[in-house]
N, C-alpha and C positions, 0 to 999 in steps of 0.2 A: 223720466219714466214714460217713452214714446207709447207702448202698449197698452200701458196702465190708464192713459190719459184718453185712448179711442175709448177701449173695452172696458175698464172700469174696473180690469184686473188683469195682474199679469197673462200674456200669452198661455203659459203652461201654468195651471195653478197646482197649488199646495195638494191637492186630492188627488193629482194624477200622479202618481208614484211611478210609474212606468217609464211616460212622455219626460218627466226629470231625472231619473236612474239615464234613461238610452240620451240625455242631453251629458248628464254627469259623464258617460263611458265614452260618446262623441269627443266630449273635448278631452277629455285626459290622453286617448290616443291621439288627435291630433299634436299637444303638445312632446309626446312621447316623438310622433314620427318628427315634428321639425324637430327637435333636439338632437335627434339622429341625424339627421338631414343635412341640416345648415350648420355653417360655424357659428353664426351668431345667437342662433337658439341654444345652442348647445353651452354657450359662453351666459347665456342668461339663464336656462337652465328650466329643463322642462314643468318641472314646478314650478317656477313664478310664472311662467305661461298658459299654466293651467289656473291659475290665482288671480290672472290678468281677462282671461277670458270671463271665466264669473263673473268678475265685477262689470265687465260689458256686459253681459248678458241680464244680471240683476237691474244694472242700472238703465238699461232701454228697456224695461218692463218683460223681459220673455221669459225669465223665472221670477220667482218667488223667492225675497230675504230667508223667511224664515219658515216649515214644513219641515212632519215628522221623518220624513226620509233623512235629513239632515241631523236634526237630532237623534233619531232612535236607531237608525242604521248608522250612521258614520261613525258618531261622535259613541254611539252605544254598542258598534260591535264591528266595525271596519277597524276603527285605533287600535281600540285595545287587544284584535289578533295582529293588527300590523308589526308591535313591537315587538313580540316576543320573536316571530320571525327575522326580523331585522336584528336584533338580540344577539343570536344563534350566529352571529360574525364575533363577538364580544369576547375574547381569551385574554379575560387578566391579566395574564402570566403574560401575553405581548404589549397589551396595551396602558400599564398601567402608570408608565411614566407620561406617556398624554395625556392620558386623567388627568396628573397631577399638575400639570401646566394651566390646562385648560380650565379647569374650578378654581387655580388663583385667581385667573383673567376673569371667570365668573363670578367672583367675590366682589372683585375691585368693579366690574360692571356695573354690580349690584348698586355698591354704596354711589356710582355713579347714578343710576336711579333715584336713588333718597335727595339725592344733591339737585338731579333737577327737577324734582317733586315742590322742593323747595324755593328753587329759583323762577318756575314759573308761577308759580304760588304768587308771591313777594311780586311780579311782574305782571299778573294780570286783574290779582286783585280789585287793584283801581279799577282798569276799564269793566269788569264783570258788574261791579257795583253799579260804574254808572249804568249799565245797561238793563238796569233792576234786577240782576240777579243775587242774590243771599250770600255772604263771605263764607259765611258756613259751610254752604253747596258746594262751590269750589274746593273749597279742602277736601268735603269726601271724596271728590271725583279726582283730586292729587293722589289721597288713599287709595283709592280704586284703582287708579292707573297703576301706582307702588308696587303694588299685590300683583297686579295684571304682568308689568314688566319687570318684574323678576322671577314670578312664578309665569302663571298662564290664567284664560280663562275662569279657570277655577278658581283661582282667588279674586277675580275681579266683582263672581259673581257674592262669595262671600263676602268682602268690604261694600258691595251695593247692599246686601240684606244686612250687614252689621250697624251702618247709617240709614237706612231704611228707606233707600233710593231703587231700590228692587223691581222691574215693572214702571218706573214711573219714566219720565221723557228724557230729563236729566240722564238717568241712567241710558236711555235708547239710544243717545245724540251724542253719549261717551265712550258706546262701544261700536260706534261708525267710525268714530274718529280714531279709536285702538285700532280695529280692522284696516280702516285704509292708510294712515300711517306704517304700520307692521309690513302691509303690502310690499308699498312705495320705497322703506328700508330695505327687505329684500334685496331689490334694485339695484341700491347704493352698494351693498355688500360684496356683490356679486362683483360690482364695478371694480371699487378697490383692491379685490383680487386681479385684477387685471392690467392695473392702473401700474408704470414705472416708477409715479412718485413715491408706492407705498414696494413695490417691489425691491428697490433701490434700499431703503431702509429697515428691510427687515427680511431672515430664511425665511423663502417658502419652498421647503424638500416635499411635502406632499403634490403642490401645482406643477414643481418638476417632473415628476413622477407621474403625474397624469398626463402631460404634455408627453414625455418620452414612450410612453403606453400608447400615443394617438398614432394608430396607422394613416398612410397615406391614403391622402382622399375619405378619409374617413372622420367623424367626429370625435372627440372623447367620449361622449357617450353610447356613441355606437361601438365605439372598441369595445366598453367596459361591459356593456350588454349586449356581447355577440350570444350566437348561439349555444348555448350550452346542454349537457345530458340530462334527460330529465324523463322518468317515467309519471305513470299512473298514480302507483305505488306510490312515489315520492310527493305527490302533491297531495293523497292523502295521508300521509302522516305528518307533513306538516302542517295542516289543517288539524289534526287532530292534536296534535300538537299545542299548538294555538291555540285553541279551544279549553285544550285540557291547562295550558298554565291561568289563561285568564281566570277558569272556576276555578281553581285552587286559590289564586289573588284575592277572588273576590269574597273564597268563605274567610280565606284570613283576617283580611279588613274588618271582614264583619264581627269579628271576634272583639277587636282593637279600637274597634269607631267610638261604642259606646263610652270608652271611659273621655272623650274628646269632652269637653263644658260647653255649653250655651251661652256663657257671660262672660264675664272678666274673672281671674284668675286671683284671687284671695289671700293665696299661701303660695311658698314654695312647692308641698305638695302636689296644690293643686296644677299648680302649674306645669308642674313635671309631667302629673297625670293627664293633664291637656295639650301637652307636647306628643306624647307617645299614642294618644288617640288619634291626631291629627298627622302624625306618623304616619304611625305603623297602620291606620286606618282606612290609610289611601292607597286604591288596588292599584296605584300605576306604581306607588312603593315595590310591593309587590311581585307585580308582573317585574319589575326592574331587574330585582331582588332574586327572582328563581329562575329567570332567563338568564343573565347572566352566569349564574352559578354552574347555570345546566351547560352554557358556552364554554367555562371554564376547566369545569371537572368532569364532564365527558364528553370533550372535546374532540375523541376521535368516532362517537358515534355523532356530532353537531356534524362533523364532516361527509357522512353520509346521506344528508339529508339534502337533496339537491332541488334547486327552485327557490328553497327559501326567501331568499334574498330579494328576487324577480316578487316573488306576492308579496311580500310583504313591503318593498318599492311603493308599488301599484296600489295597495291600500293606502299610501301615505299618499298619493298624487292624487285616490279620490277625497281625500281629509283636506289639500290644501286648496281643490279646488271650492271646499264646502267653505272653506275659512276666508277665501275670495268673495262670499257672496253679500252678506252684510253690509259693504261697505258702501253704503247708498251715499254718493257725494251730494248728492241735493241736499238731503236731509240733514246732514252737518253745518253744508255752507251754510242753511236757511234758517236752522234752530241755534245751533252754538256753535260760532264759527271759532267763540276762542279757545276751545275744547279741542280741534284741530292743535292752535298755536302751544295747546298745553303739551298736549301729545310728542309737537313738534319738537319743544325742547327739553323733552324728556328722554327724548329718542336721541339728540343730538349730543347731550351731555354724557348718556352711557356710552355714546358709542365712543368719546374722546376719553372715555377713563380707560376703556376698552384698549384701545388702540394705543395709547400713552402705558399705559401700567403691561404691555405685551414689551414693548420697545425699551421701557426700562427695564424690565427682566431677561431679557432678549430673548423672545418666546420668540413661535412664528409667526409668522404673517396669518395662517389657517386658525392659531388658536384665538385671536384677536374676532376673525371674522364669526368661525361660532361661538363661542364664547358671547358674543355681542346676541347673534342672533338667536341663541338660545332662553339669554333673560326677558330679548322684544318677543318674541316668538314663542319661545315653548321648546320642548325636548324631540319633538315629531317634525317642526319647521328646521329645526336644527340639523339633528340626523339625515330629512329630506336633502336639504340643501348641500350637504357631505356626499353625501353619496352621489347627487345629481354633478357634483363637479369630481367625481374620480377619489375623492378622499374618503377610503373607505374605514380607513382604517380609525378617523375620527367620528364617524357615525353612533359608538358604542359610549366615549367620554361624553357629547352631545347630549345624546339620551339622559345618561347619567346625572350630569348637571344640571339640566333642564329638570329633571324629576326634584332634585335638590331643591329646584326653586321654588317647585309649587310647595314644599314645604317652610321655607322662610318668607315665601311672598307675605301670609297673613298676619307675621306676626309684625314685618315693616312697613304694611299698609298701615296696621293698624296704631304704630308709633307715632306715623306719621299724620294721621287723621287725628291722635290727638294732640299733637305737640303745634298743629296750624290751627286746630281748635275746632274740629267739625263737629 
């Protein structure tokens, strides 16, 4: 933290909303233009280079981890209109045999997370202990990860409050090592798409198809985001757009939340009832839920709505640069480096159920890669990374899945936090 260490605080602090918004918008177009630009940006994909930047910039002191611009703007109102625009490509009726690929691979993911939840459990135990830290503590932070990498954030933060790690350093030095791992996989992802050894061994008709879309001299992503028609008009309604599904999400939710329980679940009843708060309670349900449908069943007015795609992109590029910033590598190396290792092989084991249960099914090669990166990731990292590489048409199952998982994440973290005994 070069900055943090003269001044005694980041370069740009947390109160300057401005000076980090015009850093935020700085870097996202620069990774925008190399991704256009270069082949190799464009083959790593302007999102992870927007993900890569944060983390330099967090981590030499010139922003700030964590400011309400990040949470109250991004996370509070950049996402949640990102999707529904992003959405608005989503026609059932085309894509629904991808879906159904792609949520196998995400299943089998899944129980790939439970499996190395438990294998590094059983593997670092010992060195954790001697290192004075609680058997206990590690388990939740197995649970927390569970939750984390099959659903998202959201459930990491509820397995920290359900073990009562919330706030505390444990928790701090768990979701450094979530954020810079998720990074780092990225990476790997992107790679394997590219890679012969994984080529060789499994269709990939969507990488072809973007490949045969690349003009000469041009990149994939500057084909896919050439110029296109786009009035006034069009940018606001789907703004309004936007807007209007997310408050309709969020009174729904709000309907639904309450019957969610505080505790453990007593009866079948109750549990039912605590199923469908924690549902139908969550506005990304929701938004999921009446965007798609609006993609589906009035599909030839979705068609007229031109830009969409373009904002709602660029919202997701400022969310992953925001999801970049957290990942303060000192503070992992220096407080829990084996929180890193847990991570690491948590991350390692979905991605081989992933990739293993794609090749036995003989899926593609595309539903292996999100599918993976949607249980490490989230539904918004997924979708992003679809789109950044030309596949557009998996950006919608993505979402979909990814949404799936914040709703089972809590109930396998929390299996799993008691079954290793937190």
């Amino acid at each position: 933290m070069l900055f943090e260490t003269w001044l005694g605080h980041p370069l740009i602090q947390g109160e300057d909303v401005w000076g980090l918004l015009g850093v935020m918008c700085v870097c996202v177009a620069l990774a925008v233009w190399l991704e256009q630009r270069y082949r190799w940006a464009s083959r790593v994909s302007g999102s992870i280079i927007a993900m890569v930047l944060a983390m330099a910039l967090a981590n030499t002191g010139v922003i700030p981890t964590s400011c309400p611009l990040y949470d109250d703007v991004v996370w509070g109102i950049i996402v949640p209109m990102g999707i529904p625009l992003l959405l608005l490509q989503c026609n059932l009726k085309r894509i629904w045999r991808e879906a159904g690929r792609m949520l196998a691979v995400f299943l089998i993911g899944a129980a790939g997370t439970i499996a190395g939840a438990f294998l590094a459990f059983f593997a670092l135990r010992g060195p954790y202990a001697a290192a004075g830290g609680a058997v206990e503590e590690l388990a939740a932070v197995a649970s927390m990860m569970t939750g984390s990498y099959i659903g998202g954030s959201v459930n990491f933060s509820a397995m920290a409050l359900q073990h009562g790690l919330r706030g505390t350093r444990t928790a701090a030095a768990a979701t450094v090592a979530d954020n810079l791992l998720m990074a780092l996989y990225f990476f790997v992802l992107i790679a394997c798409s590219g890679l012969r050894f994984f080529r060789s061994r499994y269709r990939h008709p969507h990488i072809d198809a973007a490949e045969r879309g690349e003009r000469k001299g041009r990149t994939q992503a500057a084909a896919f985001w050439s110029r296109k028609d786009i009035s006034l008009l069009d940018i606001a309604l789907d703004l309004a757009y936007a807007a209007a599904v997310v408050w309709c999400s969020n009174l729904l939710a709000g309907i639904f939340s309450p019957l969610a329980l505080e505790g453990t679940a007593g009866s079948f009843q109750e549990a039912l009832s605590d199923f469908a708060g924690k549902f139908l309670g969550s506005p990304y349900v929701w938004i999921t839920t009446i965007s798609v449908a609006a993609a589906t069943l009035l599909d030839k007015q979705a068609e007229r709505l031109h830009g969409a795609q373009e904002l709602g992109t660029y919202f997701i590029y400022l969310f992953l640069f925001v999801i970049g910033v957290p990942a303060n590598i000192y503070t992992v190396l220096t407080e829990a480096p084996l929180f890193l290792v847990l991570t690491f092989i948590m991350v390692a084991v979905n991605m081989l159920f992933c990739f293993c249960g794609a090749r036995l099914l003989r899926f593609d090669l595309e539903d292996a890669v999100i599918a993976s990166n949607a249980n490490i990731g989230g539904p918004t990292t997924a979708a992003g990374m679809a789109i950044s590489q030309g596949w557009t048409q998996l950006a919608g199952p993505a979402m979909l899945v990814g949404v799936l998982g914040y709703v089972i994440g809590n109930y396998a973290g929390t299996v799993v936090g008691i079954l290793l005994g937190a």
